[in-house]
Every structure is written in C-alpha cells, then in structure tokens.
N, C-alpha and C positions, 0 to 999 in steps of 0.2 A: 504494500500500500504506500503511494506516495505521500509525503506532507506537502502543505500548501506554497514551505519554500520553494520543494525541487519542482514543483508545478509550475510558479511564478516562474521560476529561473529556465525553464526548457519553455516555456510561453516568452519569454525573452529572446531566448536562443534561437526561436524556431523565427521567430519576427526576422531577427537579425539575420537570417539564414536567408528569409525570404528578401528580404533589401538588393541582399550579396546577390539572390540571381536575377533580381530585378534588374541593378548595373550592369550585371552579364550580360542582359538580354538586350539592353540599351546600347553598350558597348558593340555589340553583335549586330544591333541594324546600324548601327551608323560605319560601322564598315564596313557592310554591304552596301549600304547607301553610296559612301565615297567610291566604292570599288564599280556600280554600274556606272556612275560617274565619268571615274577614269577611263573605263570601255568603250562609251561615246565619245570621250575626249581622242580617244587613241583612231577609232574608225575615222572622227572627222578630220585628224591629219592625215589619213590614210586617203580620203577624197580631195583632199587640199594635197597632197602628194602629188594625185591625177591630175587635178586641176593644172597644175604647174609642168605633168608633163604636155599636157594637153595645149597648154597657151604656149610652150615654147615649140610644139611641131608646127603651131598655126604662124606664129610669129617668123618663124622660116620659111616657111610658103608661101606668107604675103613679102616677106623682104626681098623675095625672085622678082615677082613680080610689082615692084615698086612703083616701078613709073605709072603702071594703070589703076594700083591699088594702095595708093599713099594714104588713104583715109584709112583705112583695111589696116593698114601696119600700125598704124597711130595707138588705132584701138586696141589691136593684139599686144602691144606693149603695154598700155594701160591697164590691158588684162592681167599680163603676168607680172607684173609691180604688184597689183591687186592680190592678185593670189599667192605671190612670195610673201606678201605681209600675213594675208591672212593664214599661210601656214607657218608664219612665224610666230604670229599671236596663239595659234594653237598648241605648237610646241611648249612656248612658254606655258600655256594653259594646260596642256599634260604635263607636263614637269611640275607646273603646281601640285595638280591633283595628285601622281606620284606619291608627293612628301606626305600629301597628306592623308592618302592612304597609308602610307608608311611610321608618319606620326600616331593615325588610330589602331595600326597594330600594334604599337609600343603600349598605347591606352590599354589596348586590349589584355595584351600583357600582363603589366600593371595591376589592372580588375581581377585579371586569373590568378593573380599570385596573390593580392590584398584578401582575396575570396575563399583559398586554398589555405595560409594564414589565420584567417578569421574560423574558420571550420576548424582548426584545428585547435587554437585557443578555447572555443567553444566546448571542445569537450572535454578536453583539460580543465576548463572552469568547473561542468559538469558533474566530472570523474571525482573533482577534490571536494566540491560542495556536496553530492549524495556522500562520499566516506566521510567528511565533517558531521555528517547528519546523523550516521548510523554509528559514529564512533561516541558523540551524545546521547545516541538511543541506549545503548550498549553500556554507559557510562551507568545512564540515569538505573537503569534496569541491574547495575549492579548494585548500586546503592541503596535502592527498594529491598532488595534481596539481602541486605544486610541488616537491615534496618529491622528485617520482618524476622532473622534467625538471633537477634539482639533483646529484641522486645521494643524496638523503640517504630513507632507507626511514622510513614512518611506523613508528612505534609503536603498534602495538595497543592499544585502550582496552577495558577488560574491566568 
C-alpha cells in the first residue's frame, strides 16, 4: 500500500515525465518542420541551377545572332543576372536553413539528454524516498513492538 507521500511524489514525477516528452515532441516537429524546409530550399536551387543553365544556352544563341536579335540578347542577359542572383539568394537561403536545421538537432540533443537525465534522477529520487519511507515504517513498527513487550503503550500520533 502506498502513502500519500510516494503518491504525491510519483504524481510529480509522472507530470514531470510528461513535460520531458512534451519538449520531445516539440523539439521533434520543429525539426521536421526546419528539415521540409530545407528540402524546398534545396529543390529550388536545384531549379535556379536550370534556370541558369537554361538562360546561359539562350544567351549564346541570341549573341550569334546579334545583329537581328539585339533586343533578344538584352533580355537573355537580364535573365541570367536575374537568375544568378536568385540562385544566389537561394544558396545563401539553404545555407541558412542548413545551420538551422543543424542548430535544432543540437536542440534536439540537448532535450534527449536533459530528458534521459531527468528520468533518471527521477527515480533515484523515487528509489531513496519509498526506502526513506519504509525504513520509518520499519523504525516506527519496531518501537510499537517494544513498547508493547515493555509494558509501556504507544502513543498515538495524529
């Protein structure tokens, strides 16, 4: 039979248990979150790759024919100005994402090891508080026992 200490304290524990996988789980979509993230990020340099090879095959075809397609050229260069930035902006924006998946796996880490930690503590706290308990019960029960082959009656503790 439990007392209402080891009740209190494992109704503590279990809370606290439940916290620890709450953060788990938090930690857990957000880098997934970052991670499809990153995956977009990585495809759309991957089309900004094409784009870039694509505006520089056009950019040679219209520079053949210059003299009749001068406007043609203008724009294919503007294109691939265009699309070198924007697969540079995107680089940089994978590279962001990157770290930052990389930073939430450390999070994650972190959580798994504060969590693995904290369980462990927990039941150490547990372990020492029940043999605290039963080494009182055990105490008290010796002294009742003494008391009653002495002649002397315990006193009720209220």
């Amino acid at each position: 039979m439990k007392t209402k200490q080891i009740q209190k304290l494992e109704k503590l524990m279990a809370r606290e248990a439940r916290m620890d996988e709450k953060n788990l789980k938090n930690a857990l979509r957000e880098l997934k979150k970052a991670e499809k993230v990153h995956e977009k990020s990585v495809k759309s340099t991957q089309r900004a790759r094409k784009e870039v090879t694509k505006s520089l095959k056009f950019q040679n075809k219209t520079s053949e024919e210059f003299d009749r397609a001068n406007r043609k050229y203008d724009e294919s260069w503007s294109q691939l100005k265009q699309a070198e930035e924007s697969l540079r902006m995107r680089r940089d924006e994978a590279t962001m994402k990157q770290q930052e998946v990389e930073q939430l796996q450390g999070v994650l880490s972190d959580v798994e090891r504060t969590k693995i930690q904290n369980d462990e503590e927990r039941e150490q706290r547990l372990a020492s508080a029940i043999i605290s308990i039963r080494q009182r019960q055990i105490a008290r029960a010796s002294v009742d026992t003494s008391r009653v082959t002495t002649g002397i009656m315990p006193i009720e503790e209220s």
